[in-house]
C-alpha positions as CSV (number, residue, x, y, z in Angstrom):
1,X,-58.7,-11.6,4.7
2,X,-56.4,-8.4,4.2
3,X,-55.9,-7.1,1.3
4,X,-52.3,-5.8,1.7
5,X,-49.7,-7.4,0.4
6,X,-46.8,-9.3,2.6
7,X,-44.1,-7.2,3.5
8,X,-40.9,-9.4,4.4
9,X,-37.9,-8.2,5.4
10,X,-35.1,-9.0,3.4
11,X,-31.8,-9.5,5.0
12,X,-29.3,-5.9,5.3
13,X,-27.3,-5.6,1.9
14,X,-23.9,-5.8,2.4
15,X,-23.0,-1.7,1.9
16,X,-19.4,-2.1,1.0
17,X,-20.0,-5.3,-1.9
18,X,-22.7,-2.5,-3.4
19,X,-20.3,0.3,-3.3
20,X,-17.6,-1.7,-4.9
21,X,-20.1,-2.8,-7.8
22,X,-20.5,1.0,-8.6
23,X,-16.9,1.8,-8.4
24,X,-16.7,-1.2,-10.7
25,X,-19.4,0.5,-13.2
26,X,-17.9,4.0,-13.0
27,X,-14.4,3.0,-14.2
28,X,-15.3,2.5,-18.3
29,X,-17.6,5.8,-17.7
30,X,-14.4,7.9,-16.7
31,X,-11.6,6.2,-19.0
32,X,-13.8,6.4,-21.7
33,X,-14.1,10.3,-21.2
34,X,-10.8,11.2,-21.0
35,X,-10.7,11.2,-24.6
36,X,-7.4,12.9,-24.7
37,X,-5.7,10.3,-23.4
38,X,-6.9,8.0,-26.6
39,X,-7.4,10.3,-28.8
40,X,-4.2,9.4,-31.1
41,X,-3.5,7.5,-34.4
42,X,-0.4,5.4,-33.2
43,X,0.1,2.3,-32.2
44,X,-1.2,0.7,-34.6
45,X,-3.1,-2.9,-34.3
46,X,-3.9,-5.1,-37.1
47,X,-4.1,-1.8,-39.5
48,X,-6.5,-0.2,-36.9
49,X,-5.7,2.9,-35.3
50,X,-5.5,3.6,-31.9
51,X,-8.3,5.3,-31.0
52,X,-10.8,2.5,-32.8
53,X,-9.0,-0.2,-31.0
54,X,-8.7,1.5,-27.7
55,X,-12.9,1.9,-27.4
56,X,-13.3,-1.6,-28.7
57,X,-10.6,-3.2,-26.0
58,X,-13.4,-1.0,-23.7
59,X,-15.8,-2.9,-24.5
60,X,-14.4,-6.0,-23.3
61,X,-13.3,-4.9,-20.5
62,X,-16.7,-3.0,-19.9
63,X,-18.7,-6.3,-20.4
64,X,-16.3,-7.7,-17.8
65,X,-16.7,-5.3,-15.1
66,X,-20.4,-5.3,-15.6
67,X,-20.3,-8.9,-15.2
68,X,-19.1,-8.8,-12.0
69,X,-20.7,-5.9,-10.8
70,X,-23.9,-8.0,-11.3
71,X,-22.8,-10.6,-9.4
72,X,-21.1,-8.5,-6.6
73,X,-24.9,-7.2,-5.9
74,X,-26.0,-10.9,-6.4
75,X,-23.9,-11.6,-3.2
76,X,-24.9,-8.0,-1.4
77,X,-28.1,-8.4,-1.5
78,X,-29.4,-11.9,-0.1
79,X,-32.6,-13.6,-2.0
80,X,-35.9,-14.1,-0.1
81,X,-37.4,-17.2,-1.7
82,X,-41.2,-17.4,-2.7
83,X,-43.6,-20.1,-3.1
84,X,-44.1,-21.5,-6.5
85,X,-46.6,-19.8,-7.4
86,X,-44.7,-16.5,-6.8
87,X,-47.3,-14.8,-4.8
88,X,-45.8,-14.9,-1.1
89,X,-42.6,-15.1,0.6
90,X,-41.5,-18.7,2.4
91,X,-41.5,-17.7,6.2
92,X,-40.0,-20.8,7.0
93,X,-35.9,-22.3,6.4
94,X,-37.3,-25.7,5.0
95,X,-37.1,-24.5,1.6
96,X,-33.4,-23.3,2.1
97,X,-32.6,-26.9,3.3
98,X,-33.6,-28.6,0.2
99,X,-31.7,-26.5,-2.2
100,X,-33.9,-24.3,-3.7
101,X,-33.0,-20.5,-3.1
């Protein structure tokens, strides 16, 4: 018996769904660092200034894009299913068939 694991090849990831889910990541990173661009006391919101509510509007939007960033590389990158156990890789497309992914 060999004592190297299984090597199965996954499907190709879809190149242009994974670049899109960095583009998606990268956008908070930049907006978020142009600090002059926020960095101001008016409007107000509810008695908060601009800059504090400004970041925390970020964050929203940050958990949103991360969100679908995630499942972006969900859909790039195609599962191989295993067996129950979780110590090798279903060769065959019966398990597709009966739901399980």
């Amino acid at each position: 018996m060999s004592t190297t694991p299984h090597r199965h090849q996954a499907p190709p990831a879809n190149k242009g769904l994974l670049a899109l889910a960095a583009v998606l990541l990268v956008i908070p990173i930049v907006a978020l660092m142009l600090v002059g661009t926020y960095a101001k006391d008016e409007p107000r919101l509810a008695g908060f200034p601009f800059f504090i509510w400004y970041q925390f509007l970020w964050v929203i939007i940050c958990s949103a894009l991360t969100y679908t960033a995630y499942r972006l590389v969900l859909k790039a990158r195609p599962h191989v299913p295993m067996n129950p156990e979780g110590d090798a890789f279903l060769d065959d497309d019966a398990s597709r068939e009966d739901g399980t992914r």
